[in-house]
C-alpha positions as CSV (number, residue, x, y, z in Angstrom):
1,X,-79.7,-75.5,6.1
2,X,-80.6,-73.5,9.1
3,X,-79.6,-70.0,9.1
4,X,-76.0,-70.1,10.2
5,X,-74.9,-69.1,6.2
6,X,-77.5,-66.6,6.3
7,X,-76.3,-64.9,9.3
8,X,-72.4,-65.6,7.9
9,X,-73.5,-63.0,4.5
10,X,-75.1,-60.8,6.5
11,X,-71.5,-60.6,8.1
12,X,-69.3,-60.9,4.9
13,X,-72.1,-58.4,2.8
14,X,-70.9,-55.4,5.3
15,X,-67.0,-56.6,5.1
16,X,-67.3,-56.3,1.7
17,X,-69.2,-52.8,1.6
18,X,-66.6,-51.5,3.9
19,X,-63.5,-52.3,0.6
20,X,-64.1,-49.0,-1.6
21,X,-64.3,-50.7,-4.8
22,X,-65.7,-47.3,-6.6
23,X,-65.8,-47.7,-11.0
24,X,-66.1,-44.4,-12.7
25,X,-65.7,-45.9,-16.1
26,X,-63.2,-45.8,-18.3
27,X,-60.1,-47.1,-16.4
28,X,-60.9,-44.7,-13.2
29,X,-61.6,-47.0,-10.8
30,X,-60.3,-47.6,-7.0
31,X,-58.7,-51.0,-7.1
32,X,-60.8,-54.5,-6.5
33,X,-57.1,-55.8,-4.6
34,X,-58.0,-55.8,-1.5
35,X,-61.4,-56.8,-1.7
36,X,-60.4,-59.9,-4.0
37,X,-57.5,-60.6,-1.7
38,X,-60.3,-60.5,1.7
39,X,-62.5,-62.8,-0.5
40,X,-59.8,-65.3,-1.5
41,X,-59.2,-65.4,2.2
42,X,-62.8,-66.7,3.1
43,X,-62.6,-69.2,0.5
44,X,-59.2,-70.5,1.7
45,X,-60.0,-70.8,5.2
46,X,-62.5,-73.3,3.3
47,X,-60.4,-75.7,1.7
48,X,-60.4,-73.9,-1.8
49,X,-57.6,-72.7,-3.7
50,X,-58.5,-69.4,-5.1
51,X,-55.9,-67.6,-7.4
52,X,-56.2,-63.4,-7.3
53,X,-55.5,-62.7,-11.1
54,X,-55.1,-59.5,-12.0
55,X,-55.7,-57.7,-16.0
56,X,-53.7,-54.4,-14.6
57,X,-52.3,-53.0,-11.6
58,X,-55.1,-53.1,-8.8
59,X,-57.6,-54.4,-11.2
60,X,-58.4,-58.2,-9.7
61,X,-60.2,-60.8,-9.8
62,X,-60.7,-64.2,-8.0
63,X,-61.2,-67.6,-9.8
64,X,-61.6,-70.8,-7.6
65,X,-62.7,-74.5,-8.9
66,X,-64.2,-76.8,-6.5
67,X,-64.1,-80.3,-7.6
68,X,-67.2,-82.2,-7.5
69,X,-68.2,-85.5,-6.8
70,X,-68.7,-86.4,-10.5
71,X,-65.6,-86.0,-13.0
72,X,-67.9,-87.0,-15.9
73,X,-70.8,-83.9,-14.7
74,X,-71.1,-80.8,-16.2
75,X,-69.5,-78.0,-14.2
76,X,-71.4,-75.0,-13.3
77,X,-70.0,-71.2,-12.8
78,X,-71.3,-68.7,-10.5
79,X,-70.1,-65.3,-11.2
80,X,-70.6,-61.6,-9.7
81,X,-68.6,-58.9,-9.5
82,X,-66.3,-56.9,-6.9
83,X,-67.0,-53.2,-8.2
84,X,-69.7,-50.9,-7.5
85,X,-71.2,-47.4,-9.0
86,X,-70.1,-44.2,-7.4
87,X,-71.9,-42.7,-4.3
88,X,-72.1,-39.1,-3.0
89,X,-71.7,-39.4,0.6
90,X,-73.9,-36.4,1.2
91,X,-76.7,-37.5,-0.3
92,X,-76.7,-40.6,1.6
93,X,-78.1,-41.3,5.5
94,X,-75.2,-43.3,6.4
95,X,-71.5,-43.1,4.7
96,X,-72.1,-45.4,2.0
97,X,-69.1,-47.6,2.7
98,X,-69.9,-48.3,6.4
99,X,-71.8,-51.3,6.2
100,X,-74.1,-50.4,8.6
101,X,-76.4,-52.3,10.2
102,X,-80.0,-51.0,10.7
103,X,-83.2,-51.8,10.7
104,X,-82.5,-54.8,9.7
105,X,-80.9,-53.9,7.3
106,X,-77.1,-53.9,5.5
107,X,-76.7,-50.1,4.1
108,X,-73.9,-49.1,2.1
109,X,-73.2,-49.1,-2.2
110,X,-73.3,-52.9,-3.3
111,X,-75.5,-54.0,-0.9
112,X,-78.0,-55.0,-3.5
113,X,-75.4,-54.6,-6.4
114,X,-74.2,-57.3,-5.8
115,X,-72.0,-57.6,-3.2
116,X,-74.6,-59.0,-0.7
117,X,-75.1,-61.6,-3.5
118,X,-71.3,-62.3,-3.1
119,X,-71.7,-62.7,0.5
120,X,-74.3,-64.9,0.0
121,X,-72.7,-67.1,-2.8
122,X,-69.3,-67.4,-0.3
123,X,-71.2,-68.1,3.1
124,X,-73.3,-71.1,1.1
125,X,-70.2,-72.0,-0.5
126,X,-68.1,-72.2,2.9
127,X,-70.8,-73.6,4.7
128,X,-71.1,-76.7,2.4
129,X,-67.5,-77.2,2.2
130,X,-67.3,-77.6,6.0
131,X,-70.3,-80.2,6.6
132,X,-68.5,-82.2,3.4
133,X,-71.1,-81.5,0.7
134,X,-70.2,-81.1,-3.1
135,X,-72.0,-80.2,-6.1
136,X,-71.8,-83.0,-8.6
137,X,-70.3,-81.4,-10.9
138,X,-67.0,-78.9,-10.1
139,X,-68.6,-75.8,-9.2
140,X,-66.4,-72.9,-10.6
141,X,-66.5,-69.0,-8.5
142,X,-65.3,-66.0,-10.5
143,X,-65.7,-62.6,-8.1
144,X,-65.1,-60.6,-11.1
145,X,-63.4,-56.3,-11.5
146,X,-64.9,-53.8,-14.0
147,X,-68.2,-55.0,-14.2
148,X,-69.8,-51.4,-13.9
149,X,-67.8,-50.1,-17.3
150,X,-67.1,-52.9,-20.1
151,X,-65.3,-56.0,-18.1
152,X,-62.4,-55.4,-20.0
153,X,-61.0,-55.8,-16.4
154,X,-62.5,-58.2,-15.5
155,X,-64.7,-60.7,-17.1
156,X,-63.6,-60.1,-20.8
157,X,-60.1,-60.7,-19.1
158,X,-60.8,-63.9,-17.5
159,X,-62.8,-65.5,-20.2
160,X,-60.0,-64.6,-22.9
161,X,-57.0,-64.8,-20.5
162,X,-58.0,-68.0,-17.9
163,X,-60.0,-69.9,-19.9
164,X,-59.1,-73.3,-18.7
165,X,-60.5,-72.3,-15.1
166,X,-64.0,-72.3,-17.6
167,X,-63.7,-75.8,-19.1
168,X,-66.7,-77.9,-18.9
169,X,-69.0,-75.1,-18.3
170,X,-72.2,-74.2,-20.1
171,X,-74.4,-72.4,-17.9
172,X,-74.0,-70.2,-15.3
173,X,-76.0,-68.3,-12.4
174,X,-75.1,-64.7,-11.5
175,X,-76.9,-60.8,-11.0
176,X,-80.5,-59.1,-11.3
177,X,-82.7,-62.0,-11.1
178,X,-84.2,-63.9,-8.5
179,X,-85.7,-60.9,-6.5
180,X,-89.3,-60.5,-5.3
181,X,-92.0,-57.7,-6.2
182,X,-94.5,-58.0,-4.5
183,X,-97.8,-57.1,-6.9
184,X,-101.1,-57.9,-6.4
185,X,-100.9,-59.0,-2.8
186,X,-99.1,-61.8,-4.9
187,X,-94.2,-62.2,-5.0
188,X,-93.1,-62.7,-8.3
189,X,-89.8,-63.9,-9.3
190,X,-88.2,-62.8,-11.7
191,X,-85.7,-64.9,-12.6
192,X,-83.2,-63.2,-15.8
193,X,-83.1,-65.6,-19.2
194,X,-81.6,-62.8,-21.2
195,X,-80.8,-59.2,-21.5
196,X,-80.4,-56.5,-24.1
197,X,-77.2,-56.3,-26.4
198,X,-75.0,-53.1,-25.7
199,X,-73.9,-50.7,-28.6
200,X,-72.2,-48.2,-26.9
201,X,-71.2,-45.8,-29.6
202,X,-69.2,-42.4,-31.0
203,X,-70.9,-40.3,-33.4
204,X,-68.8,-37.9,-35.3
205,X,-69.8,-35.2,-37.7
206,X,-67.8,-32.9,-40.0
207,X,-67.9,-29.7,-41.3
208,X,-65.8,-26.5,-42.2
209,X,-64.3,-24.8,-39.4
210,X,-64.4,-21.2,-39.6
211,X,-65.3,-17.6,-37.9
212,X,-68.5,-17.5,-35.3
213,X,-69.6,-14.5,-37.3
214,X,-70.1,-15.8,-40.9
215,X,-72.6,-17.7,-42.4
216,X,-71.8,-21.7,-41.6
217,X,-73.7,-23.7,-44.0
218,X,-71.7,-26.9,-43.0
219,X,-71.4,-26.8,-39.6
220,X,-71.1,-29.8,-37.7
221,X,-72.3,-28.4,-34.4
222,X,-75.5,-28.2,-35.8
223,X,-75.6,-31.5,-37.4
224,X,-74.3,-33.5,-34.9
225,X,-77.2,-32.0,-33.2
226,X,-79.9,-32.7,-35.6
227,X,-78.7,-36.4,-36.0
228,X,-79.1,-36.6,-31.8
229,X,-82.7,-35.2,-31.8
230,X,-83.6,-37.5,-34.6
231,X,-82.3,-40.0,-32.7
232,X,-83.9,-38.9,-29.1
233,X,-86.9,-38.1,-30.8
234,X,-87.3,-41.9,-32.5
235,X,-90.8,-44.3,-31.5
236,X,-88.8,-47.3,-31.5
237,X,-91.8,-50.4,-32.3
238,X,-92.2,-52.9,-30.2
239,X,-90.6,-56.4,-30.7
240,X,-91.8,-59.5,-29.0
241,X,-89.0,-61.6,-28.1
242,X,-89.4,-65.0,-27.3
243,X,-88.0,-64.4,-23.9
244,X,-90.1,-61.1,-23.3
245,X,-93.4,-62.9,-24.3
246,X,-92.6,-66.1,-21.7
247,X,-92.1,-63.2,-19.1
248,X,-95.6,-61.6,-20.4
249,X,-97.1,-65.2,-19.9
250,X,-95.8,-65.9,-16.7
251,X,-97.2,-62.3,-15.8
252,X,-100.4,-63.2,-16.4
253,X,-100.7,-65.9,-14.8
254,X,-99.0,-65.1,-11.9
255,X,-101.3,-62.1,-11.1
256,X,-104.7,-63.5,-12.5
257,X,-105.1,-60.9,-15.2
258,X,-104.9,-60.7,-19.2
259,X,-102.1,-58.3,-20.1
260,X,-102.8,-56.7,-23.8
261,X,-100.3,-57.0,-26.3
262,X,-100.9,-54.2,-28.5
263,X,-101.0,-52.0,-25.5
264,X,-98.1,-52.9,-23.8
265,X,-96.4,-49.0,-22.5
266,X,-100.3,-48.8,-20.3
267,X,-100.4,-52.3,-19.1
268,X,-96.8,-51.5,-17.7
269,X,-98.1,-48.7,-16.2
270,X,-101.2,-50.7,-14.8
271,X,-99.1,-53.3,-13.2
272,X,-96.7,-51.2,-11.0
273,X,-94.1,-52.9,-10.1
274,X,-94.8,-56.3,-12.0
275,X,-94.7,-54.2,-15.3
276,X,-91.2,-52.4,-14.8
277,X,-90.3,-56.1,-15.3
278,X,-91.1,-55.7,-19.3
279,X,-91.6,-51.9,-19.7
280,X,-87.9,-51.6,-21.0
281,X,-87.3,-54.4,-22.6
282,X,-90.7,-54.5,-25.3
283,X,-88.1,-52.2,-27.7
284,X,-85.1,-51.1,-28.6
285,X,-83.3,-48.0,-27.1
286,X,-80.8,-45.6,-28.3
287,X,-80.2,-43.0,-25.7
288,X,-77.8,-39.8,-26.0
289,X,-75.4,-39.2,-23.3
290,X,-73.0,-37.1,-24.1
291,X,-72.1,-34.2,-26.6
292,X,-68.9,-32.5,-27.1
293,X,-67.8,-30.0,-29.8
294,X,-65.5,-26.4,-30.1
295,X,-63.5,-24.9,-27.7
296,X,-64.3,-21.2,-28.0
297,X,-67.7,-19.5,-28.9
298,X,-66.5,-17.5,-31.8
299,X,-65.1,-20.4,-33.9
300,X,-67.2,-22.9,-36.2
301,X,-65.3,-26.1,-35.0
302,X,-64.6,-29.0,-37.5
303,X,-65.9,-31.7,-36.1
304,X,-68.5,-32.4,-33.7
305,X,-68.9,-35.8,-31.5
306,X,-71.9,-37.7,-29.5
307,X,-71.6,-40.9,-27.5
308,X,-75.2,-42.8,-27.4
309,X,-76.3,-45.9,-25.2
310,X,-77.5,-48.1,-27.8
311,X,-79.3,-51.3,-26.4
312,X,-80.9,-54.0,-28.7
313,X,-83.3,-56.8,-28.1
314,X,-82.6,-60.3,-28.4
315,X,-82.3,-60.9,-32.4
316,X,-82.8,-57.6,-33.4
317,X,-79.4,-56.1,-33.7
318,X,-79.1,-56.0,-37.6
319,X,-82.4,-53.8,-37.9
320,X,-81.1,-52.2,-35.1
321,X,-78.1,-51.0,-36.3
322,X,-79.7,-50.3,-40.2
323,X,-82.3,-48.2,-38.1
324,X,-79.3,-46.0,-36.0
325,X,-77.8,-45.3,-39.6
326,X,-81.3,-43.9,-41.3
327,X,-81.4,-41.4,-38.5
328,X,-78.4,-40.4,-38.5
329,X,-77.9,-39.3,-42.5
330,X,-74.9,-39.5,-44.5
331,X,-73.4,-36.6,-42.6
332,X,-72.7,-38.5,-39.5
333,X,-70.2,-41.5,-39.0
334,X,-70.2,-44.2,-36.1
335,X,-67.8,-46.0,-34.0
336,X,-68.6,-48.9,-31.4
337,X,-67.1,-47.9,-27.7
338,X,-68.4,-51.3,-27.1
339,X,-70.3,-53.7,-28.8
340,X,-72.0,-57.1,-26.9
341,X,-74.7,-59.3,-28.0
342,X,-77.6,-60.2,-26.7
343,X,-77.7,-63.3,-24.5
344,X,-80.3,-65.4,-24.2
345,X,-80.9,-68.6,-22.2
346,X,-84.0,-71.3,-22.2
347,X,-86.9,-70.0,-19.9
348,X,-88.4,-73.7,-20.4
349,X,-85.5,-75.8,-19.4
350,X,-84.4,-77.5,-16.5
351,X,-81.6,-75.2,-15.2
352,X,-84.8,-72.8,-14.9
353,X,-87.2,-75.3,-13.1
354,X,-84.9,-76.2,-10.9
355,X,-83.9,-72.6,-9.9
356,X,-87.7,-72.1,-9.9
357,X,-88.1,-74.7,-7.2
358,X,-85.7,-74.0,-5.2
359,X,-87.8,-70.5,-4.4
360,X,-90.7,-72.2,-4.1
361,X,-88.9,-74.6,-1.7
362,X,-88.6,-71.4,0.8
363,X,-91.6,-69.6,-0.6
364,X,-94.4,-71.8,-1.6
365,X,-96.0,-68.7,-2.9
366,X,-93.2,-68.0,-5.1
367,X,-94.1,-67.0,-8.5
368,X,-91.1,-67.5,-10.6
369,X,-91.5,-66.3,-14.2
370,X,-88.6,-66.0,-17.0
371,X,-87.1,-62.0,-17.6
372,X,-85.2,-60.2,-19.9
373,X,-83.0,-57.2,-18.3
374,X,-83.0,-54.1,-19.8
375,X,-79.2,-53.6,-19.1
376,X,-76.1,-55.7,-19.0
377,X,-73.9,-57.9,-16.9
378,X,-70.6,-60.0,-17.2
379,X,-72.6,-62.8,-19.0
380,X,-72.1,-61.1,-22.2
381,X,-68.4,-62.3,-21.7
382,X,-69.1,-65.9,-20.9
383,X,-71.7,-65.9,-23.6
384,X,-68.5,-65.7,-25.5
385,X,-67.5,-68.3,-24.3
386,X,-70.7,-70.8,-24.4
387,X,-71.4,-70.9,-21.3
388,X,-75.2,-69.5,-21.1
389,X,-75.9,-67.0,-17.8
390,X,-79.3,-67.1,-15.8
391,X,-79.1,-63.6,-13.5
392,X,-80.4,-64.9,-10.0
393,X,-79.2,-63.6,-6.6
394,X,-82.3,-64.6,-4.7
395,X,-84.1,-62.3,-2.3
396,X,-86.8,-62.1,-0.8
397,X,-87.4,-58.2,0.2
398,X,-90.0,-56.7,2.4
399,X,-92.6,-54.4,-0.2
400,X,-91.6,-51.0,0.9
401,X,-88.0,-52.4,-0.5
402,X,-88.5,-51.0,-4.2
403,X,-85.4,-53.4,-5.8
404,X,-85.1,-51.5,-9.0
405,X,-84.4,-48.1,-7.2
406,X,-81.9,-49.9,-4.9
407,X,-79.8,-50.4,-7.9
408,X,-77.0,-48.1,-8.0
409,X,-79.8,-45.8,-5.9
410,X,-79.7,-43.4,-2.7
411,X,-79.4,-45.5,0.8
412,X,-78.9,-49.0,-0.6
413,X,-79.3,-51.7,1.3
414,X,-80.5,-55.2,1.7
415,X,-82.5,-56.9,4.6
416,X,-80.5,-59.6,6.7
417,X,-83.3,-62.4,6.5
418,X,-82.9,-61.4,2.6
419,X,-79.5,-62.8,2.5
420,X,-81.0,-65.7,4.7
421,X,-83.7,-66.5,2.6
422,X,-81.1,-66.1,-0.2
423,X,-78.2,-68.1,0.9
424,X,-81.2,-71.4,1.5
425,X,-82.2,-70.5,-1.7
426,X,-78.9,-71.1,-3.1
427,X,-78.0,-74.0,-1.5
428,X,-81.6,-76.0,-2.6
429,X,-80.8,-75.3,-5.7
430,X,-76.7,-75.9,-5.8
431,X,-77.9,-79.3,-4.7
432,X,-79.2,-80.1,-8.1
433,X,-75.8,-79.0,-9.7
């Protein structure tokens, strides 16, 4: 493929930007309409039949199944979604939903995350579709709402709601993997095999309300307090997951060194950029975020509430959970705001080696090496589901191009021979779908 797609998702990455698509969480979100409406458009003028689906006024998605040459084949799903973090104009040096090109360079919020993986996925997509060439087996699109609060909008709602688009599918490719960081005079891939369960949860605690003034033995100001320093204040151990050790492996190797296992918080330090990959993702996290309790500073309130960011490793989440309880006491209940388990897929497999080679293919010093995120996407949903998620949007980035502070970061953008490299990337390795 020359670079005809990769100039195409330079194009569509800037389109996209330019569709406010803003999620603030918790149902306050500008609508993903018109961008899954401009999106369903590009994929029509292709040949495919895309359906705009919607889970509540404004909230949309697009689905599309391209049939492949194989009925009997596996199908295989590429997902990403339409929405994107908010952005503060002022702090930005270009309005963040411009699209500007500069310096070679899309800028604008989603440029990395992940709408210039969108772009990329459609112009590869399109491109094929016009010189006649089809996946083996039905290749399914989802361009997905709600992905920056729970998916409840989006991916939950397609996976419950339209699962037959789904059938047949297994595994899937989609965000935060795929990327290089450069480290050592060496690129390393990361490519995601997992990520880190989400327990988003509501602490409550209780107590006698009462006048400011007298003594307040049971108040559950205070207690919801201690319970959040406990909690802020735990050493979580480390926990070697299969997936974090393959990445620790493929480390190693990659950059010529030994990396220390029973020292793993300074060998992420040593490493730079290579050990962000694994510095949060060696242990658990619970992280408070929010406190609210009284309305006026002479009166004890009743009840007191937290909301913590609790994220789990890979086969950890019942000592997880029995852990969160110990700190908090007996005085403190919990709800789940949300509650996902932790996906994992094989970082020894084939649907790895083949995405492995196909950077190599435009890299032959590509270092590909498995990953486990330290956040979340939509393939919590489709691990629902079955079908198992690999995150990779490939790019290749220039080293003063710091990936992990592009994501949901000040003056995001993404080179235009990225997408290029990205959208040749994709289509090596769509070949072997």
């Amino acid at each position: 493929m020359d670079d005809g797609a990769g100039t195409e998702a330079g194009r569509i990455c800037a389109d996209l930007i330019r569709f406010d698509t803003t999620n603030r969480g918790e149902g306050d979100a500008r609508p993903e309409r018109p961008a899954a409406e401009h999106v369903a458009a590009l994929l029509d003028e292709a040949g495919v039949r895309a359906r705009v689906v919607e889970s509540a006024p404004g909230r949309a998605s697009v689905l599309a199944r391209v049939p492949g040459t194989d009925p009997s084949h596996p199908a295989f799903l590429v997902h990403g979604h339409l929405d994107v973090v908010p952005a503060d104009a002022a702090d930005w040096a270009v309005p963040p939903f411009s699209g500007e090109v500069r310096d070679g360079c899309v800028w604008g919020r989603g440029a990395v995350d992940m709408k210039g993986s969108l772009a990329m996925t459609l112009a590869v997509v399109r491109r094929r579709l016009r010189e006649g060439r089809r996946t083996r087996g039905d290749l399914v699109l989802a361009f997905l709402a709600d992905e920056e609060c729970t998916g409840e909008y989006g991916s939950r709602y397609v996976a419950r709601e339209h699962r037959e688009v789904f059938e047949g599918c297994t595994e899937a490719i989609s965000e935060s993997g795929g990327f290089s960081v450069e480290a050592d005079g060496r690129r390393i891939y990361p490519v995601a095999t997992g990520e880190r369960g989400t327990t988003w949860m509501k602490l409550t605690a209780r107590g006698t309300a009462g006048h400011g003034s007298k003594p307040a033995p049971d108040n559950a100001v205070a207690e919801i307090a201690h319970a959040v320093s406990r909690l802020a204040a735990h050493a979580w151990p480390v926990r070697l997951t299969p997936g974090v050790r393959a990445l620790l492996d493929g480390l190693a190797k990659a950059l010529g060194t030994t990396i220390d296992h029973d020292r793993l918080d300074a060998e992420a330090a040593r490493l730079g950029r290579a050990g962000h990959l694994f510095a949060g993702t060696i242990r658990n996290s619970a992280n408070p975020t929010r406190l609210d309790a009284g309305y006026k500073v002479n009166v004890v309130p009743g009840t007191a509430t937290a909301q913590v960011d609790g994220r789990y490793l890979p086969g950890t989440g019942e000592e997880f959970l029995a852990t969160i309880d110990r700190l908090l006491g007996p005085r403190v209940t919990r709800e789940f705001l949300n509650y996902e388990e932790a996906p994992a897929a094989d970082p020894a497999g084939p649907t790895f080696t083949a995405l492995a080679e196909a950077l190599r293919t435009e890299d032959p010093q590509a270092h590909p090496v498995p990953y486990v995120m330290a956040g979340g996407t939509d393939a919590k949903s489709f691990h629902r589901i079955g079908i198992t998620s690999y995150g990779f949007a490939p790019l290749r980035l220039t080293p003063d191009l710091d990936y992990f502070g592009m994501f949901h970061g000040v003056d995001e953008r993404v080179p235009l021979d990225g997408l290029a490299f990205g959208t040749r990337v994709l289509d090596h390795f769509l070949d072997t779908r």
